[in-house]
N, C-alpha and C positions, 0 to 999 in steps of 0.2 A: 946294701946297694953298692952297685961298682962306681969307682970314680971317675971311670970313663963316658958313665951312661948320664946324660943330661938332666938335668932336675926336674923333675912332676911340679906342672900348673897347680897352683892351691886350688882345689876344689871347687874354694868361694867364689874361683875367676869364672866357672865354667856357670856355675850358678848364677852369676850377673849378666854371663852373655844370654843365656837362659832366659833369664828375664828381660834384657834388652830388648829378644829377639821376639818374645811373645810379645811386649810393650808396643814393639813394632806395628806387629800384624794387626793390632788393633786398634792401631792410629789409622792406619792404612784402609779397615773397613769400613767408615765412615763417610772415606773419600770415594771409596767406590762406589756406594752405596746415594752418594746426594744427588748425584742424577736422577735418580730412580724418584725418590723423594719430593722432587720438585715437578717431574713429569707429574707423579700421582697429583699434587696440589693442582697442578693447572687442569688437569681432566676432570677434578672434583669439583672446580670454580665453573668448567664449561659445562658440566653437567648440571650442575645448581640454578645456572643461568636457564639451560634448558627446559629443567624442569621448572621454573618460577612464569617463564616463559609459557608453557602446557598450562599450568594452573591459572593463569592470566586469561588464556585462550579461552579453558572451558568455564571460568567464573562470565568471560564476556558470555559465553553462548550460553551457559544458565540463565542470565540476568536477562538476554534476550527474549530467550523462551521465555520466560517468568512473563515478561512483559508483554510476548505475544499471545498467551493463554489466560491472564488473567485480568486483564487491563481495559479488552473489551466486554462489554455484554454479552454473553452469552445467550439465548433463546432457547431451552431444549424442545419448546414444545412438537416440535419434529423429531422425534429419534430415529429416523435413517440417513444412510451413508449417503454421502451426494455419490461417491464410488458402482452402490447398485445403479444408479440411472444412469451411467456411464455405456453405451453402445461401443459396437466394434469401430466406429469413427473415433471413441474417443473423445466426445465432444460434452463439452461441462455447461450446463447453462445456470445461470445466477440471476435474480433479480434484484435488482438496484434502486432503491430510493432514498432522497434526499427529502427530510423536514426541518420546519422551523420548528422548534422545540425549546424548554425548559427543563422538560423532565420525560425522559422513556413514558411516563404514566401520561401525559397526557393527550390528548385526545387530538389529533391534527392532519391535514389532507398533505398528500404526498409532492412537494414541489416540483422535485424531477423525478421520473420515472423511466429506468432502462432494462432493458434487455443484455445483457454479459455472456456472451457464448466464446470461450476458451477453446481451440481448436490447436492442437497439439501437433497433429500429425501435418497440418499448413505452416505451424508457427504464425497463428495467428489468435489476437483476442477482438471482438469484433461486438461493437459497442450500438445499440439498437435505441437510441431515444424515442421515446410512443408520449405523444401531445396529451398534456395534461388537463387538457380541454376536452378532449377525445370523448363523443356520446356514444356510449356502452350500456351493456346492461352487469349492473351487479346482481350478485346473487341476493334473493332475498331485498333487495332497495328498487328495484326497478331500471329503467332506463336513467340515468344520469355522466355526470362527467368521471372521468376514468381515477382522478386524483379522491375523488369523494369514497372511492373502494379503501383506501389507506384508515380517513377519518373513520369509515365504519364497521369496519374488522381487523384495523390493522394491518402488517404483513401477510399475515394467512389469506385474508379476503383479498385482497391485491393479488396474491397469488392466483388465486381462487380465479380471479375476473380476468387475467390473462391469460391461464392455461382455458377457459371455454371460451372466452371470445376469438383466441388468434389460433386456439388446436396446441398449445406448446403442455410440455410436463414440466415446468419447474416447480421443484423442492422447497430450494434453500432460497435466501435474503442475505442483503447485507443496507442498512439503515445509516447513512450519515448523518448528522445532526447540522446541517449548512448557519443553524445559530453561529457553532466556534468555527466554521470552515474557516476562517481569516487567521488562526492560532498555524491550522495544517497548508495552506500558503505558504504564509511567512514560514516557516519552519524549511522552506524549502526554496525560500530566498526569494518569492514573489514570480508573477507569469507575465510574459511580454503579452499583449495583444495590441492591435488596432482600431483607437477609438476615434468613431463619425464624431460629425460638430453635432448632430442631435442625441448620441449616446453622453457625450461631452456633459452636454448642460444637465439632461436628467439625470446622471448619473452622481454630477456635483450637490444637487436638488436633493440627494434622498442619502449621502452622505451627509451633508448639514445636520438633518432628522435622525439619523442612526446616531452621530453624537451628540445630538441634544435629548433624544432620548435615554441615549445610556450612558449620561454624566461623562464623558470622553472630554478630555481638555485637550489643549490646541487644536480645535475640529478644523481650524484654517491650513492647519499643514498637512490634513488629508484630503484637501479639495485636488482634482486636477489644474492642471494651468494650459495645457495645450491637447490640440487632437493629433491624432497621429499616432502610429507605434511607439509604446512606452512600457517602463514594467512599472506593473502595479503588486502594492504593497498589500497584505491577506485582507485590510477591511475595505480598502478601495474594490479588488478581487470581486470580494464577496456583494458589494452592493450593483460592481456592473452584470454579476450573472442573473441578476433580481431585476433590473429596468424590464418595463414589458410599455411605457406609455408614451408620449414628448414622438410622436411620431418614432420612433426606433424598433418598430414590425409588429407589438403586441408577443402576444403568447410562441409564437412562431420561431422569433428573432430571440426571445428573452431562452428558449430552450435552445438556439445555438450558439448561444454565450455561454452558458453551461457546459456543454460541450464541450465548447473552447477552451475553458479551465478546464475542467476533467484532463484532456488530453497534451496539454499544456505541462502539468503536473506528472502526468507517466512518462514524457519525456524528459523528465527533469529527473526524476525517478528512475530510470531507465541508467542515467548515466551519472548516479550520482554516486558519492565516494558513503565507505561506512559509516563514517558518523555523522553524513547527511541522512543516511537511510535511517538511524537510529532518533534523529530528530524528528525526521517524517513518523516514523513510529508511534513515539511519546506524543504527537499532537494529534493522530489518527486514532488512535484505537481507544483512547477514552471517550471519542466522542462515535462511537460506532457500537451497533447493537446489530448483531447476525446468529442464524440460526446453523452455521456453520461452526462443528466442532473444532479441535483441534485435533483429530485424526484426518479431518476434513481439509483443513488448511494446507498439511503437510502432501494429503494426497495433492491436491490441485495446483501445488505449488511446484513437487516434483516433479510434474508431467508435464506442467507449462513452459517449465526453462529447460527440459531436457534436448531439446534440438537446441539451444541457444535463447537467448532473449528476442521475446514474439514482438513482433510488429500491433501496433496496434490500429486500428481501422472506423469511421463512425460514419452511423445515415442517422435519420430521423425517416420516421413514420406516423402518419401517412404522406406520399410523396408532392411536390410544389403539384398543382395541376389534377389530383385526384383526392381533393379535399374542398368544402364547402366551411365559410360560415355561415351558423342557421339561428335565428332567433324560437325557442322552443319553452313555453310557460315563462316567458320573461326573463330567460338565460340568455345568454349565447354558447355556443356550440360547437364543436367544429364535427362534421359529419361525413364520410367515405362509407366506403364499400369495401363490409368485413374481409368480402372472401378475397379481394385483391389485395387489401393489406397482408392478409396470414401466408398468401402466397408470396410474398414479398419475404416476409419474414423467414418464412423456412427454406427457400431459396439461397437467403442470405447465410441464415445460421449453418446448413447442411449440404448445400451443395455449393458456397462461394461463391453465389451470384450476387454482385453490387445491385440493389435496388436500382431500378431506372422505370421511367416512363415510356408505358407501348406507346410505339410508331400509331 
């Protein structure tokens, strides 16, 4: 080697820069890299969220369903669709009765009795109450009152004596048990009405008797105290749609305080948040027995809300003015003229005419 030419780096030196330099690179990839790493974290947490989120969703809407199909009574003894009786109108009709009951099994006259015509292409459901007084003939029992069709066949014979007295085709039923109505009230926070000083007194009268018959303590704090517009709580509810005596109209009066709850209740309904709906729910459908599936349900339920939430609309039949009481074998009665009532009816259910009295 010349003595002029510069000394060679050891080796070793080139070797450690060497390794410095890779040392480097790979401190350095970490760094670039934990961006990335923490972006993935937080996508994984929102996604987690989301999906715990979905699973919460569909657990509620299982447990729903569960509860909407299983919870009430079922009827199959009709196996068709309420869907086949459905016309190019669209128009769904249900019969509606409310008893006092124990037990599905046993044997008892129909309290209230209505007519349910769902009309989709109106946005409207349109609620037909028929006197439970009302002299009819049933089928097979003769001439008697219209609520005695329920004691003696049941819904099918109810059915039965509606569709040949008024001309209608209804299928299906749907059965409340007005025993627990006070559970399905309260559930839904209680219904304002307007009570007379004569609904006042009888109404406090048969309160007293409902908790002295059924062991209820503090029956003093279910009395009313005043008349007037007030809300009432589900057992008070339930005994002012019962008063029929104390001067406050008889059978007449006592079906349009029924009424007045019914429709009290779908406004409340109407506009009430989820886990009011879900309360209404859990106090409804155990005390309800229909002959509507659950293929049934989903149809009538699609079709109802599909314009938006229907309006709902109520008469009674027979109208103020085309009705008689008649004492007949020691009853009383109340008596009309079939063919103007059924024309009433189908007017109302099919072409939207509000029942009214000819000029």
């Amino acid at each position: 080697m010349s003595q002029n030419q510069p000394p060679r780096r050891p080796p070793r030196d080139r070797e450690e820069r060497l390794r410095m330099y890779e040392n480097e690179q790979q401190e350095r990839k970490p760094r670039r890299n934990a961006p990335k790493t923490r972006k993935r974290g937080i996508l994984s947490t929102i996604l987690s969220i989301l999906l715990v989120a979905v699973l919460a969703v569909a657990v509620c809407i299982g447990v729903l369903g569960y509860k909407l199909f299983s919870s009430y009574e079922y009827d199959d003894t009709n196996d068709s669709a309420i869907a086949d009786t459905v016309g190019e109108d669209g128009i769904m009709t249900v019969a509606l009765f409310g008893v006092d009951t124990r037990s599905w099994s046993d044997t008892s006259r129909s309290d209230a009795i209505m007519v349910m015509a769902v009309d989709p292409q109106r946005g409207k459901i349109k609620l037909t109450s028929l006197m439970r007084d009302s002299y009819v003939e049933v089928p097979g029992h003769g001439h008697t009152k219209l609520c005695h069709a329920y004691a003696y066949g049941g819904p099918q014979l109810a059915m039965q004596t509606i569709n040949e007295c008024f001309g209608t085709n209804i299928t299906e039923y749907a059965t409340v048990n007005l025993e627990q109505i006070s559970e399905i009230i309260d559930a839904m926070g209680g219904v304002t009405v307007d009570i007379s000083e004569a609904e006042l007194a009888e109404a406090n009268k048969h309160i007293a008797n409902y908790c002295k018959e059924n062991d209820i303590k503090n029956a003093d704090s279910y009395q009313l105290t005043q008349s007037g517009e007030q809300n009432l709580n589900g057992l008070q509810a339930m005994v002012y749609g019962r008063i029929r005596k104390g001067n406050t109209g008889g059978d007449w009066q006592r079906t349009e305080r029924q009424s007045l709850i019914l429709q009290k209740l779908f406004s409340k309904i109407s506009s009430a948040n989820p886990i009011q709906c879900v309360k209404f729910m859990n106090a409804l459908l155990p005390n309800m027995r229909s002959s509507l599936s659950a293929d049934d349900i989903i149809y009538m339920g699609i079709n109802t809300i599909r314009h938006g939430m229907p309006k709902m609309e109520h008469t009674r039949l027979p109208l103020d003015g085309e009705w008689n009481y008649a004492t007949i074998g020691g009853a009383s009665y109340i008596t009309f003229s079939d063919e103007v009532l059924t024309q009433h009816l189908h007017d109302y259910i099919y072409n939207d005419v509000k029942p009214s009295v000819s000029e």
